[in-house]
N, C-alpha and C positions, 0 to 999 in steps of 0.2 A: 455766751462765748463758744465758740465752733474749735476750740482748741488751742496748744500752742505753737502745733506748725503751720496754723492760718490766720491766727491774731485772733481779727473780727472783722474780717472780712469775707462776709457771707459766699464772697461769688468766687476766693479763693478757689476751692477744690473746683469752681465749675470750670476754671479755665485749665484746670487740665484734660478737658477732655475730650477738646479739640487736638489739641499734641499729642496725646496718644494713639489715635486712630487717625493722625496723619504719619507718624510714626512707624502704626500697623502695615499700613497701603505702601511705603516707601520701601518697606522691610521685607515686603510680598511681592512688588514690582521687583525689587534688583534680584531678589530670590528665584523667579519666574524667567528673567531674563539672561539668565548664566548658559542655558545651552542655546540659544539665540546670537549669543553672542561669542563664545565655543566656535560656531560655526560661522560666522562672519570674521574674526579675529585669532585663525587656529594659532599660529604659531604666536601668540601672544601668550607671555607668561602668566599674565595678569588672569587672563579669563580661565585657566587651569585652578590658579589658586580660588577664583569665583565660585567656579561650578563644585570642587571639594569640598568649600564652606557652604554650597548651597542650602544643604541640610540647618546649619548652625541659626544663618539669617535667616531661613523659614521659621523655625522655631522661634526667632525672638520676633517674626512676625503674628504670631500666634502671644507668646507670651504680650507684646502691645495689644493685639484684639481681646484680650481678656479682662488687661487691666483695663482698658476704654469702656467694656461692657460692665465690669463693675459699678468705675465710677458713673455710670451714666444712670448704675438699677439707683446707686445711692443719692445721684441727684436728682433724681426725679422726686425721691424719697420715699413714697408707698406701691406698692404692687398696683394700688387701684390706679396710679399716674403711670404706670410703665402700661398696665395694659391698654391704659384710656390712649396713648399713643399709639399703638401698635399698629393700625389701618395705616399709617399715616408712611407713603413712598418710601419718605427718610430714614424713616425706623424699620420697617420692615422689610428691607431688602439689606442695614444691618445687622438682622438676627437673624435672617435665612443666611447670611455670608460666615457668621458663626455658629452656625448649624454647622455647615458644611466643614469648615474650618475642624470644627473636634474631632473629627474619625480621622482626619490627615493630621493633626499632632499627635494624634492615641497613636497610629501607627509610622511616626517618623523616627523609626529606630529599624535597626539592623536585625533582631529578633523577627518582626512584624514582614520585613522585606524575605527574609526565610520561609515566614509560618505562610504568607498570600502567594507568594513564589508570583507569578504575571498577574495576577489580581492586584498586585499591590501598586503596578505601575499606571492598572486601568481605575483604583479608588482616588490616585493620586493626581491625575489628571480633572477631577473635581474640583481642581483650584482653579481650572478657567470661569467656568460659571461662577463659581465665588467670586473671582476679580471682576466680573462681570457685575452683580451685584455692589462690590464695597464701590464700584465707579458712578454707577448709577444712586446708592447711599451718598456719595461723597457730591454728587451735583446736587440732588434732589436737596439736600441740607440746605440750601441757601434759594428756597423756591426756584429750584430751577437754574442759576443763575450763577450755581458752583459748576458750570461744563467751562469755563478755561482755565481756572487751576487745575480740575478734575483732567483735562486733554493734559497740560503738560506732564502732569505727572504720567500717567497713563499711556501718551502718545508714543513714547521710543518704546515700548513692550509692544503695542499693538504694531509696531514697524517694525519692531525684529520677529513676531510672530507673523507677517506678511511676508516678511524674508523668507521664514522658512516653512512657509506654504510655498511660494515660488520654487525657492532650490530643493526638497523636495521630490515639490506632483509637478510644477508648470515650464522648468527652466529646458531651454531645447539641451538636447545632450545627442551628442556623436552616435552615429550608428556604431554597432557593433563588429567587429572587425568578424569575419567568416572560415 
């Protein structure tokens, strides 16, 4: 018997472990995408309130990547099957994504933004290469074959992060008046 919050239903706890770490990615994209969208939508009140909470939703992206890497040590069930996985695309560009992940929730407080002073906005930009990774974990999971859920989900961050490459470095903008 596996318990009384799963009956006996062995594959219970495995399916949550897919909604968690789609959970994680959803709760990191919209987290990711508040100053994106800031600047594409200023006077919108909406995205004022976004980018304030930005902090909040990062963290409960963090808190789903943690509770996902649990459930994942636990179903695998022994260290010998978690590392026997580990070469494998899928998995290992999800524990380098939570690598990266720990040092940006350890310092996602206001304490930590004081003690790095401009360091702390250049450790925190380590969350592109992390989304970078959970997008390429989140394809690679289904051989390859998870890239169009992986794009939709994904796709409007990489188009507001093209936006503001554009307006930025590449938008023409008026000469300066003399």
């Amino acid at each position: 018997m596996i318990g009384p919050l799963f009956g006996d239903d062995p594959r219970a706890f495995h399916r949550l472990l897919h909604p968690t770490g789609e959970f994680a990615a959803r709760f990191m994209i919209i987290g990711m995408m508040a100053s994106g969208l800031m600047l594409l939508f200023r006077r919108a009140g909406w995205t004022r309130w976004l980018l304030h909470h930005r902090r909040d939703i990062e963290v409960a992206a963090f808190a789903y990547a943690a509770l996902h890497t649990v459930i994942y040590v636990i179903d695998r069930g022994t260290l010998d099957r978690v590392l026997e996985a580990l070469p494998r695309p899928d998995i290992w560009t999800g524990w380098a994504a939570m690598l990266i992940f720990l040092p940006l929730a350890a310092t996602s407080n206001t304490l930590s933004q004081r003690w790095l002073r401009s360091g702390w906005k250049s450790l925190q930009r380590l969350a592109w290469p992390a989304a970078v990774l959970v997008l390429i974990h989140w394809a690679a999971l289904h051989d390859w074959g998870g890239w169009p859920p992986a794009a939709v989900h994904f796709g409007p961050l990489l188009a507001l992060w093209a936006y503001r490459l554009w307006y930025w470095y590449l938008r023409p903008r008026r000469p300066a008046v003399a």
